[in-house]
N, C-alpha and C positions, 0 to 999 in steps of 0.2 A: 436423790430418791425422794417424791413428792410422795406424803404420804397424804391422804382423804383423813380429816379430824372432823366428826362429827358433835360439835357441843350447844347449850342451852347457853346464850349469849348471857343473860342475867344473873348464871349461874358463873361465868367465867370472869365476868364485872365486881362480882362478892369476891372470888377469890384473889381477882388481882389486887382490891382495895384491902384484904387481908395481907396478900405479901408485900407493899407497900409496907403497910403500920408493924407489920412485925420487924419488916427488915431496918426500914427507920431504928424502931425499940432495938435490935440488939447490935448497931451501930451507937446505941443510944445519943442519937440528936433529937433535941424537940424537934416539935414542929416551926416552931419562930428559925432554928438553926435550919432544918433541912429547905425552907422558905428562902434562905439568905441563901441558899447554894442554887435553888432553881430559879430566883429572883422573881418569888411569889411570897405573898404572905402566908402568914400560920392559919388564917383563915381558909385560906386557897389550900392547902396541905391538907387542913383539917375535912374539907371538902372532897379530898381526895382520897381521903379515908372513910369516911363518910359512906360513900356514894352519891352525893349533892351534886359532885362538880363533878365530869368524867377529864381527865387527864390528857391534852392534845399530844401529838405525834413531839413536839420538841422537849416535854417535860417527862412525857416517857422515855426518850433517848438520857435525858439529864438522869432521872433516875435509874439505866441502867448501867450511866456511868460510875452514878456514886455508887450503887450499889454492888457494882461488878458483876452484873449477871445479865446474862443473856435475853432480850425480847420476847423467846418465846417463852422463858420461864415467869416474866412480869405479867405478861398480858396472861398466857394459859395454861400457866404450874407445870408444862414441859422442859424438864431438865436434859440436857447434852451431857452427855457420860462423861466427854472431855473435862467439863466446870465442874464436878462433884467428886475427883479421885483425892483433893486433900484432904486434907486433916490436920488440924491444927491444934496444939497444946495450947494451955487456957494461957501461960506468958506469953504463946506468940500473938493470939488473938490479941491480948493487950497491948504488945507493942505495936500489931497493923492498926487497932482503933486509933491509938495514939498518934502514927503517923498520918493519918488519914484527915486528924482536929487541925495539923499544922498546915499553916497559911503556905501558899505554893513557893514563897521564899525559904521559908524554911525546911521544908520537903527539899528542894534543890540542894541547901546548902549540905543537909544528910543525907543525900546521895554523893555530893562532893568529899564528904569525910569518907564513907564509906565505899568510895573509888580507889582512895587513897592507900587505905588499908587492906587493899585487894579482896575486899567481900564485895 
């Protein structure tokens, strides 16, 4: 189902560089960290926060990886009903940030423990 979205481009550019910086902040990575994951500097992050620098098609995909969220909610604050039914308690958030800091060897190795143990 194609739906007609009628929006003011400059006005969806402000809010994507809002969800950007918020979502970064309550992942809490700097910007030098979220930089090292898209393989931009802090400057270039910072810019994309900003509104200085607009964000290409491969850094938006990067960030809706890290982020886990869907395209249309980066680019135009459209949520899918699908991505918003959790809810998380404030220990689990900290243990998804937490997994999320670990480098992809060790993310493997704790899904290997936690194979093990049939969770």
């Amino acid at each position: 189902m194609n739906k007609k979205v009628k929006f003011n481009q400059d006005e969806k550019m402000e809010g994507m560089q809002k969800r950007i910086k918020s979502l970064r902040k309550s992942l809490r990575y700097t910007q030098s960290q979220m930089g090292e994951m898209l393989g931009v500097s802090a400057q270039t992050v910072s810019g994309y926060e900003s509104g200085t620098i607009i964000p290409g098609p491969e850094a938006l995909l990067c960030y809706c990886d890290i982020f886990k969220v869907d395209c249309n909610y980066l680019l135009m604050g459209i949520q899918e009903s699908a991505t918003t039914d959790f809810s998380f308690r404030d220990h689990e958030k900290e243990l998804i940030l937490s997994y999320r800091k670990l480098s992809s060897k060790k993310q493997d190795a704790l899904r290997v423990l936690l194979d093990r143990e049939g969770i």
